[in-house]
N, C-alpha and C positions, 0 to 999 in steps of 0.2 A: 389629774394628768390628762394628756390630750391622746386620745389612743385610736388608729385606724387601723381597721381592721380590713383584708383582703379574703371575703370569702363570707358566705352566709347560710352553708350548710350546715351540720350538725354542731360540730364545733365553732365555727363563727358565729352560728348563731346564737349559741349556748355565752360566748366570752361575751356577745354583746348583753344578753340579755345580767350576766352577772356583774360585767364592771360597769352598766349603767347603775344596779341596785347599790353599789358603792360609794359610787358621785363620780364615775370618770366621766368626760367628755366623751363621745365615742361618734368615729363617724366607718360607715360600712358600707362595703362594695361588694361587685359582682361581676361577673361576665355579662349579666342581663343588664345593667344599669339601673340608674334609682330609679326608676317606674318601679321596677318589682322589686323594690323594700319598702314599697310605703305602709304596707302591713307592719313589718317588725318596726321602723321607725315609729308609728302611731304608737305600739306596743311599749317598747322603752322608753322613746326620749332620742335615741340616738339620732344623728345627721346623715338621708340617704344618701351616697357621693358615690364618686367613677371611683375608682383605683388613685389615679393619679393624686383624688384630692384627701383620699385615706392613706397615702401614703407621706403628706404634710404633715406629720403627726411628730411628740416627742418620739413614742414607740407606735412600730407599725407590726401589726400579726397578722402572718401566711395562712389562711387555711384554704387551700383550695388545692386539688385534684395539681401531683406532681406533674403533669404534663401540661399547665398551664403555666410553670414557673416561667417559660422563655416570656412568655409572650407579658408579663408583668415591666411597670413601668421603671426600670433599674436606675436612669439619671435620676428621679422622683426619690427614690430610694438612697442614693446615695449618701452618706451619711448619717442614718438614720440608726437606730437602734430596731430590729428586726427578727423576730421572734420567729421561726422555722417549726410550724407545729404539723408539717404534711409528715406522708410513710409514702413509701414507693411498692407500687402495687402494678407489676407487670402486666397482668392483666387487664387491668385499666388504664394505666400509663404506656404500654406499650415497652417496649425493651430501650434501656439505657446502657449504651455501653460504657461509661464510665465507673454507672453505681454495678452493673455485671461487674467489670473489672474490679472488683473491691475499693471503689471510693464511697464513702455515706454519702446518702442525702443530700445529706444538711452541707458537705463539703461539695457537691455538685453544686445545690443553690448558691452557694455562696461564690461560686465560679462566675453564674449569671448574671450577680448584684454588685461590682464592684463596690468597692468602698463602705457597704453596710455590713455594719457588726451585727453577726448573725449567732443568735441564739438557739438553741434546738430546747427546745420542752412544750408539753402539752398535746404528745402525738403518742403516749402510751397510755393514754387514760378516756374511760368510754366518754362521751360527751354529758351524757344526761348526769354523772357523777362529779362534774365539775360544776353541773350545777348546785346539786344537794346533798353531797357530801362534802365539805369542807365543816371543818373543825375549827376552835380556839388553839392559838398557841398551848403545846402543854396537854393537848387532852390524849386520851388512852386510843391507840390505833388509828390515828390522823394518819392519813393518806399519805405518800410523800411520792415526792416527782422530782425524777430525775433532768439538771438544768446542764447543757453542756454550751461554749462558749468558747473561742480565743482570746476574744478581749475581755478582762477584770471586769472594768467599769460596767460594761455593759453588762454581765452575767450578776452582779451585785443589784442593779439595777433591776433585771427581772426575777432574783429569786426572791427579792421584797416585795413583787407583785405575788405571785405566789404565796407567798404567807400572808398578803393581806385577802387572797381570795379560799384561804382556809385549807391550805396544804404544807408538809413542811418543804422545802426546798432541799435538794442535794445535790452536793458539787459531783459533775459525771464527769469532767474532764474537758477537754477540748472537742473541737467540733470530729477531728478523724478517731476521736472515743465514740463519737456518739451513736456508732453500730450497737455499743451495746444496750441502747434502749429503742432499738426498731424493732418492729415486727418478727414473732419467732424465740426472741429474747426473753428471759425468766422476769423481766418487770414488766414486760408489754401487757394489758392490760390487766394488772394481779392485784392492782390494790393496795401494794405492802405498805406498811408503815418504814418510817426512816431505816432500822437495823435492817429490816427482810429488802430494802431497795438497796441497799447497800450490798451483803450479800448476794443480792440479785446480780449486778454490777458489774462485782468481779468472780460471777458463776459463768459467766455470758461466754459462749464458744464461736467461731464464728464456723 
């Protein structure tokens, strides 16, 4: 699959480094621009690219600091399958009054991006354990990670990627569900296996 990737910190760097070991195509971005991936490109295999051109992609994944969402390339994005892997962190983000007001994230972002089907998963789990902890279909205490989504296609779409990078997938709901795996929340970064994320889920208080 063709996968761009928006963001090259912990977690983008980790999903480039994992879905190159796969076979995906993967091309990654930055605020800095490809000068400064030709490190990680040399490393994987990946393609260093702007935004815009990781955003050509079948699927495209967010990782970068919530208060860079505006400035992200939204026409580029449009139609795209869009993977929402940030957490909103005041402190660094500065204050949002929409997600204050009780809207998620991921239903914020998606205000910014028209037209891309926005997926929330991969923003409750450490980075360095997406590298090396995924498991086989089937094995005792696999990981599982919560996938939230509006659109079917698209969320069937990603939770297959997730099982193929060695976690199980679980249906969390729609995107104004998806408070219940941010920051704060009994799945945020616990590790559970499918039942204990499940229970987590519908533990979640806001």
């Amino acid at each position: 699959m063709k996968i761009g990737i928006i963001g090259s910190g912990h977690i983008g760097g980790t999903l480039t480094r994992r879905l190159r070991e796969l076979g995906h195509d993967v091309t990654v971005a930055n605020s800095r621009g490809p000068g400064s991936l030709a490190g990680l490109a040399a490393e994987t295999g990946a393609i260093a690219g702007t935004a815009a051109e990781a955003a050509h992609a079948e699927l495209v994944i967010l990782a970068v600091p919530l208060r860079a969402v505006p400035a992200l390339p939204a026409a580029d994005l449009a139609g795209r399958v869009v993977i929402d892997a940030d957490n909103y962190y005041p402190s660094r983000d500065g204050q949002i009054a929409e997600i204050d007001g009780g809207s998620t994230s991921s239903r914020w972002t998606a205000g910014l991006l028209p037209g891309a089907q926005l997926v929330k998963v991969f923003n409750n789990i450490q980075s360095d354990h997406l590298l090396g902890m995924g498991r086989p279909p089937g094995s005792a205490g696999r990981i599982a990670l919560p996938v939230a989504a509006d659109d079917a296609t698209a969320k069937r779409l990603v939770m297959g990627l997730v099982d193929e990078l060695g976690f199980d997938p679980i249906d969390a709901g729609g995107l104004d569900d998806s408070w219940r795996q941010e920051p704060g929340t009994p799945v945020y970064g616990t590790d559970g296996d499918a039942d204990e994320v499940r229970a987590g889920l519908a533990a979640a208080t806001r």
